[in-house]
N, C-alpha and C positions, 0 to 999 in steps of 0.2 A: 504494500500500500504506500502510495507518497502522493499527496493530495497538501497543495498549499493553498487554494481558491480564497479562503476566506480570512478575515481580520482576526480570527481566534485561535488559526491556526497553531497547533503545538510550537511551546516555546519560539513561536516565532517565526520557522523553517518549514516545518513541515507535519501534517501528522501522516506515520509512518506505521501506528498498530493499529488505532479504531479513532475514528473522528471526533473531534471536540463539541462536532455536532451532535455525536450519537450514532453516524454512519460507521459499517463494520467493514472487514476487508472486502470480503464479495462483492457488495452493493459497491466498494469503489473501484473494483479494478472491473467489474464487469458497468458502471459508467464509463470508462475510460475504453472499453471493448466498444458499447455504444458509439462514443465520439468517431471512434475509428471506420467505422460502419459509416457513419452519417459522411468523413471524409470520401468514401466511395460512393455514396451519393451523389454528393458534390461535385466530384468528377463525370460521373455519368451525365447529371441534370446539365454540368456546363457544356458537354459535349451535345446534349440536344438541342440546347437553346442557338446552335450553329446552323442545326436543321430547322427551326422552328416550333421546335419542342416545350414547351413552357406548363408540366403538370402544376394544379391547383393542388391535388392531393398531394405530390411531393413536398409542396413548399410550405403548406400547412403541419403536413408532418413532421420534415426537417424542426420547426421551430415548436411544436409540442414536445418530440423526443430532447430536442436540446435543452428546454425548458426542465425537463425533467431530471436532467443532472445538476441545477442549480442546488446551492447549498439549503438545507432542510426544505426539500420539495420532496422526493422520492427514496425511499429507503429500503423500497421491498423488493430482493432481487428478482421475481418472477417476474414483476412489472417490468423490470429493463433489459430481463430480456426476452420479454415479449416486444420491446421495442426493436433490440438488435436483430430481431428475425422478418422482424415486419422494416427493416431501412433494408436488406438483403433484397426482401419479395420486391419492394417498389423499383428496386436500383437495377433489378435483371428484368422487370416489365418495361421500365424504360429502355432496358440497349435494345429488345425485341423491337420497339416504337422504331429506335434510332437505326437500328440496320434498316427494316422497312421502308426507313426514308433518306437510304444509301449512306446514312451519316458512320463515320468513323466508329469503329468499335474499341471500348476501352475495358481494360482488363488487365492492367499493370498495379500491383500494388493491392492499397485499399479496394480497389475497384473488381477486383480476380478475386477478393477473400470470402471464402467461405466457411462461416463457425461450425466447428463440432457440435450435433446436435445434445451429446452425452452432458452432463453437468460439468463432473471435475473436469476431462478435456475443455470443454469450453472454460471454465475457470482457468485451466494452466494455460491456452492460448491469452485468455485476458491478462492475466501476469505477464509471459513474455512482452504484450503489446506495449504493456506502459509506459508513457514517458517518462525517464528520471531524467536528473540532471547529470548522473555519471555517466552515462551514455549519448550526453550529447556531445558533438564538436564543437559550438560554439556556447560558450553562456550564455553571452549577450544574445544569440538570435535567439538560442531556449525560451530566453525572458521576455521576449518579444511578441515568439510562438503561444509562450501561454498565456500573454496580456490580449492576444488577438481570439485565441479559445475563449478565453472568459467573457471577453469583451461581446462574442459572439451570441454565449448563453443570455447576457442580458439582453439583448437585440429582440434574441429569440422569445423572452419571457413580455418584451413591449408587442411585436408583432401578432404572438397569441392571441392578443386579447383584443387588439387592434380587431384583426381579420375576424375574428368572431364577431365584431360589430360593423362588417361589410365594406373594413378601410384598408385597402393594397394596393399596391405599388412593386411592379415588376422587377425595379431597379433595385429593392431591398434584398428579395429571394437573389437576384442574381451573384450583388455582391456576396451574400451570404455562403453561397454553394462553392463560387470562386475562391471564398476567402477558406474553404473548408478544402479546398482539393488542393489550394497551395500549402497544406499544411508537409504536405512529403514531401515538397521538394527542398533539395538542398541547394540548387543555383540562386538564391533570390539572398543577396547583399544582407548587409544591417540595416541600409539607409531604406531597401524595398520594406523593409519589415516594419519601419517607420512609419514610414508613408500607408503600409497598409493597415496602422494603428491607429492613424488618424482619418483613415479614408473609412475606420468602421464610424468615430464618432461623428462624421459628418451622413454617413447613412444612421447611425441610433438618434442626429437632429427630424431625420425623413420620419423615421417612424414613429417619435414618441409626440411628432405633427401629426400623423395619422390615428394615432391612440387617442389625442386630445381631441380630436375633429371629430372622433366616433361617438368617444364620450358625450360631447356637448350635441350634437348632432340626438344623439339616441336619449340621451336624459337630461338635455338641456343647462342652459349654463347654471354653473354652483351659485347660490348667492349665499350673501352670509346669514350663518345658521348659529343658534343656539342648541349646542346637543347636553340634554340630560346624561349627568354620568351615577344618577341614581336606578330604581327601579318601580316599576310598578305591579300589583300585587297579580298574579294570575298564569299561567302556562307559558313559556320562555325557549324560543331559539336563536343560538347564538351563534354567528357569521364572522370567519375572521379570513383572512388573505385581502386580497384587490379586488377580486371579479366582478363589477358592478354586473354584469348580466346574468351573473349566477344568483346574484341578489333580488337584482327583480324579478326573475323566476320565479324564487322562493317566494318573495313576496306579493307574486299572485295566487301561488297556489294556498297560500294562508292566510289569505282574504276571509274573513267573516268564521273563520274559524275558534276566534277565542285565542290566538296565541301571539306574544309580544316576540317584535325580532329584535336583540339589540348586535350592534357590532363589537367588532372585535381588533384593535391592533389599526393595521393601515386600514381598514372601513370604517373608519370614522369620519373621514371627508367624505362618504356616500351621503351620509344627511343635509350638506345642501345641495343637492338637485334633486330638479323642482318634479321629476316623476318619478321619483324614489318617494320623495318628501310627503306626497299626496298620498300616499298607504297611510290610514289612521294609527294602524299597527306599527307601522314601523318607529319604535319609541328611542332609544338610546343606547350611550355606550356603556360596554363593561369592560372596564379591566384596563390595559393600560399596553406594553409591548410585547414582541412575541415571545422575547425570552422570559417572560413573567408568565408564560401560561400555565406551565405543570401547577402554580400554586392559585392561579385563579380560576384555571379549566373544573380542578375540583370541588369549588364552593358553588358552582352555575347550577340550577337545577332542571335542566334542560340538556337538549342534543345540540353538538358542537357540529357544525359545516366549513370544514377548512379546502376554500375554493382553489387558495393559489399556497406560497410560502408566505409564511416559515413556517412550519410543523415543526414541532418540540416530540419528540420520542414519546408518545399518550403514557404515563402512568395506571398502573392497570385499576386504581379509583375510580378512571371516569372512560377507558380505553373503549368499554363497549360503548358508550354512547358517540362517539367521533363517525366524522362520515367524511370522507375522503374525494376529491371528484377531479375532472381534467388529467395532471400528471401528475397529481400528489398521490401519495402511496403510501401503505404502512402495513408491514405480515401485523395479519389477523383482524385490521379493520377494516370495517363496512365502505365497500366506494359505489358511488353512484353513478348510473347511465344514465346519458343526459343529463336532464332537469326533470328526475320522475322522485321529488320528495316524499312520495306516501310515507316512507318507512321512517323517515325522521320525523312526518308530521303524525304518527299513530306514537313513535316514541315521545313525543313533545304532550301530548293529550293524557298520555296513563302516566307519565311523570309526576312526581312531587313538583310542586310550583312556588313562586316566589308567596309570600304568606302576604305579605303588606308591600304600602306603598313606603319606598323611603325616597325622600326629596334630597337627592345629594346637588353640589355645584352643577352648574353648568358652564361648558367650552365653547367656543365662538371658532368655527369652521367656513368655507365655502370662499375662501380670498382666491380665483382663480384670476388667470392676468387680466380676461375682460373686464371682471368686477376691480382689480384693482388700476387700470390700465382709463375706466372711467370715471375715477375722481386724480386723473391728473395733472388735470391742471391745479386743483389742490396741493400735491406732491410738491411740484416745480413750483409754485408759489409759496409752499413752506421753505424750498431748500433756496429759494432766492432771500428769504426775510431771511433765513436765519434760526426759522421754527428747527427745523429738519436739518441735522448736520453731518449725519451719517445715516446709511442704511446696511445692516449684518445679513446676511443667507447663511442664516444657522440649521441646518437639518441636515440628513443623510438616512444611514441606518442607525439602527439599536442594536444593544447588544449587553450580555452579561459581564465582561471581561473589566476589570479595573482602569479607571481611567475615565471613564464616559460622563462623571458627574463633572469634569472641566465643562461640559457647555450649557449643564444647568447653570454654574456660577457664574461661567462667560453671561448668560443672558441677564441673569441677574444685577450683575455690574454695567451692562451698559444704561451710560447715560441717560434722561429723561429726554433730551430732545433727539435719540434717535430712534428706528426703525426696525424690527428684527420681521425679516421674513422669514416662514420656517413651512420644510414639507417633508416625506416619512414618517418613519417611526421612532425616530430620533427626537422629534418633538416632545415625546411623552417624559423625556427630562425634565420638561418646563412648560406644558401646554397646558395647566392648570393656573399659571399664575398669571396676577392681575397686574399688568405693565404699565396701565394707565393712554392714554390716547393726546393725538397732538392736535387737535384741531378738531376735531370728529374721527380722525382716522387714530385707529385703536395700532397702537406700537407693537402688539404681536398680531403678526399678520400669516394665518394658515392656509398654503397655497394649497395643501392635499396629499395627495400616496407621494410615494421617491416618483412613482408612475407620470406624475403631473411635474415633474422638473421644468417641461417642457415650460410652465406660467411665471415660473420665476426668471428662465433665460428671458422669453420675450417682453416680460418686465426691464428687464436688464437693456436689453436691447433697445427699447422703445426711448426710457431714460435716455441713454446713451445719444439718442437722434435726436430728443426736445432741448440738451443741451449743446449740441452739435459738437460732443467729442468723443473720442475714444472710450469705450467700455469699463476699459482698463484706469480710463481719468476719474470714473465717476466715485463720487463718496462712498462706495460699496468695496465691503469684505465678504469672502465667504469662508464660512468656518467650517468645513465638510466632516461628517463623520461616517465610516464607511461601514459595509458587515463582509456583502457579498457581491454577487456578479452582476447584477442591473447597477449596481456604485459605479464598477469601472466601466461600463457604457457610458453614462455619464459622464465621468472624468476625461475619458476621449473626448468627449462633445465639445469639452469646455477647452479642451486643449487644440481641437478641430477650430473652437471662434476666437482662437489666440487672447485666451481668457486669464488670466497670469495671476499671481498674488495670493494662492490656495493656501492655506491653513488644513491639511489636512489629519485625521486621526484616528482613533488613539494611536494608532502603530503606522506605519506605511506595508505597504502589501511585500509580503517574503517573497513574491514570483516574482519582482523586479529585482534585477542584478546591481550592481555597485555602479557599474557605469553606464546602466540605464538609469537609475536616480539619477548619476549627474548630471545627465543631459536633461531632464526635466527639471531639475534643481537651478540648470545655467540657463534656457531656454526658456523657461515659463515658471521661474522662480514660486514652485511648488515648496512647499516647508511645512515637517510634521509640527504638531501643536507641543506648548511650550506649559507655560501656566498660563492661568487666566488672563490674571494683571497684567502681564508682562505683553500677549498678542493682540490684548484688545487699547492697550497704548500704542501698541506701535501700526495697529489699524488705525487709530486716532491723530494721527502723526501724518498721513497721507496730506 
């Protein structure tokens, strides 16, 4: 096993016996058989798309299975390698496609592999396959390879969700399968490797415009919301991951039924849109991030719906009531086809229920860039008077690991006249407290999922044009905190719009090499977080 994807990873380097996630050897060497598979895909798919080839089902799949090696999405190995079997079936349906249509036959490599049907065989080829780093010839390009892998997964987990609300873009699959069949070759430089790490963040700008377009398109723009983080007395299911269509499913089918939906983690920026909103039922939040769930999952007294990541390992307290759906997985729990809840909604009905009402606080959600984007000439007239002297982009991921309360204090300590924008689940450091507002505009401002990055760029962006400078001129910090692999999507993105000045943390990512830091360190003066006091002076100091 040697899996470094995520910000928790073991000491630092790598985990090399069983994951810090929870994941075991299996599930990761037979993800990594996946990937491999998925690279001859990509080969194949690129070699069609020369005939005129362009499958729906390929490109949708590629980014479900990819999705599914993301860090706590899938853990059961049956599940992936039902995957690896089914990227085989579609990659040999397509060369049938592609000779029929005289096109070049490919069969070198990833593209000729065929898995042992037997388990431990397939296990010992999934061993051999894995990348380490002792077996590569280059560091630098290893490091490069696995920031464009990862970088991929997160594309893959924007695109899912996208296409499932009827938003594609040809140009995404393509780079996507190209950027998967170059992963064998070895002719391609450090500088190609480069380029092809920033040519993913400027395809993860295409798509997470396509996810925001679907969103607002399909459930209308967020406005701001007040979300209950108490409860009220009576039958309870509780919804955690991103999927807003998984949600409104649910919360059709549990219309007039007697049963309250509250969120969970990043769906708590579902309560301001406005056709989500409109369910009577749909009441509020519980709980707080994903790594808090084994201790909140078991106080719920309800069935748990975990649509997308992070899944937490279920403890076996609450294990039977979890229901699993898309690519999340987990041996021994219930996953669901389609959108057919009956069995969560019969489990929701004979359940013990919430007894009373309790009136806890309430959060102020739904800051998407339209809503904030249309009070700005308020903005540009505070930051001309003087109201407004800075603005922070404090969010990213959440996480367990020491360290993460630096950006509750960070927000704490800034100043009264400036700004904190904030989206993920990183938020839940500080998405409780009361900042106070500069003018009417409330100082913490919640753009939404990591999913909605996309509202605080074109924020940024928009800024950047109404004072006619440079991005990188404006009064803005951003204070990133990272977990998993939609982060480093993002992080490309920013580094794709020559986005410079990043604060990032708690750790910086183990898959980058010494002298890939430095060139992001000298290039786009990237810098891990420091102390509170000390980053948010020397933001102030701009």
């Amino acid at each position: 096993m040697f899996c470094n994807q995520c910000e928790q990873t073991a000491k630092g380097i790598a985990c090399t016996k069983i994951g810090v996630c929870g994941k075991d050897h299996e599930t990761d060497v037979l993800q990594d058989l996946l990937i491999y598979a998925l690279q001859g895909l990509g080969k194949v798919a690129t070699a069609g798309r020369k005939v005129g080839i362009d499958e729906k089902e390929v490109n949708f799949f590629t980014c479900e299975a990819l999705f599914s090696t993301l860090t706590n999405v899938n853990f059961d190995p049956e599940s992936i390698k039902n995957y690896i079997f089914k990227a085989i079936e579609l990659r040999e349906k397509l060369k049938s496609e592609i000779k029929a249509k005289g096109g070049e036959a490919v069969e070198d490599g990833s593209a000729g592999f065929n898995p042992p049907q037997e388990h431990a065989e397939l296990l010992k080829t999934a061993e051999q396959i894995e990348p380490r780093p002792e077996t590569a010839p280059d560091p630098d390009i290893f490091s490069l390879k696995l920031t464009t892998i990862y970088g991929l997964k997160g594309i893959a987990a924007y695109q899912y969700h996208a296409a499932k609300l009827g938003e594609e873009d040809p140009s995404v699959y393509e780079y996507m399968h190209r950027a998967l069949a170059s992963l064998e070759r070895n002719d391609l430089s450090l500088e190609d490797w480069v380029n092809m790490a920033l040519e993913l963040g400027k395809v993860n700008l295409k798509v997470m415009e396509l996810l925001d377009r679907g969103n607002h398109k399909t459930f209308g723009v967020p406005k701001p919301t007040e979300v209950p983080l108490g409860h009220k007395a009576g039958k309870a299911i509780l919804v955690s991951g991103h999927d807003l269509q998984d949600l409104y499913e649910l919360l059709k089918q549990t219309e007039d039924k007697g049963i309250y939906i509250y969120t969970h983690g990043e769906m708590l920026p579902a309560h301001g849109y406005p056709e989500l909103k409109k369910f009577a039922h749909f009441y509020g939040h519980y709980g707080t991030a994903w790594q808090n769930q084994q201790k909140e999952f078991v106080n719920f007294p309800g069935p748990i719906v975990m649509t997308t990541n992070c899944l937490m390992p279920p403890k076996g307290e609450y294990k039977d009531r979890v229901f699993t759906m898309g690519p999340v997985a987990f041996p021994g729990v219930k996953h669901i086809s389609g959108h057919d809840f009956s069995e969560v909604i019969k489990m929701a009905q004979e359940m013990e229920c919430f007894k009373e009402d309790a009136n806890g606080r309430k959060v102020l959600t739904g800051f998407a860039h339209e809503t904030v984007l249309s009070v700005a000439d308020k903005i540009i007239e505070g930051v001309k008077a003087g109201a407004i002297k800075h603005f922070f982009l404090v969010g990213g991921c959440d996480g367990a690991k020491p360290g993460r309360n630096y950006y509750t204090r960070f927000v704490e300590l800034t100043p009264k006249d400036t700004v904190v924008l904030t989206l993920g689940c990183g938020k839940f450091r500080f998405f409780d407290k009361d900042l106070g507002d500069i003018g009417g505009i409330p100082r913490l401002l919640d753009m939404g999922q990591c999913n909605d990055a996309y509202s605080a760029i074109q924020v940024a962006l928009a800024l950047a044009k109404a004072f006619n400078v440079d991005v990188n001129q404006l009064p803005l910090s951003l204070i990133v905190s990272w977990y998993e692999q939609k982060a480093v999507a993002i992080l490309l993105t920013l580094l794709y719009l020559g986005i410079k000045n990043i604060y990032l943390g708690p750790s910086l990512p183990a898959f980058l090499s010494p002298n890939v830091l430095k060139f992001l360190a000298e290039k786009y003066n990237i810098k891990p977080i420091s102390e509170p006091e000390k980053d948010l002076a020397a933001c102030l100091s701009k």
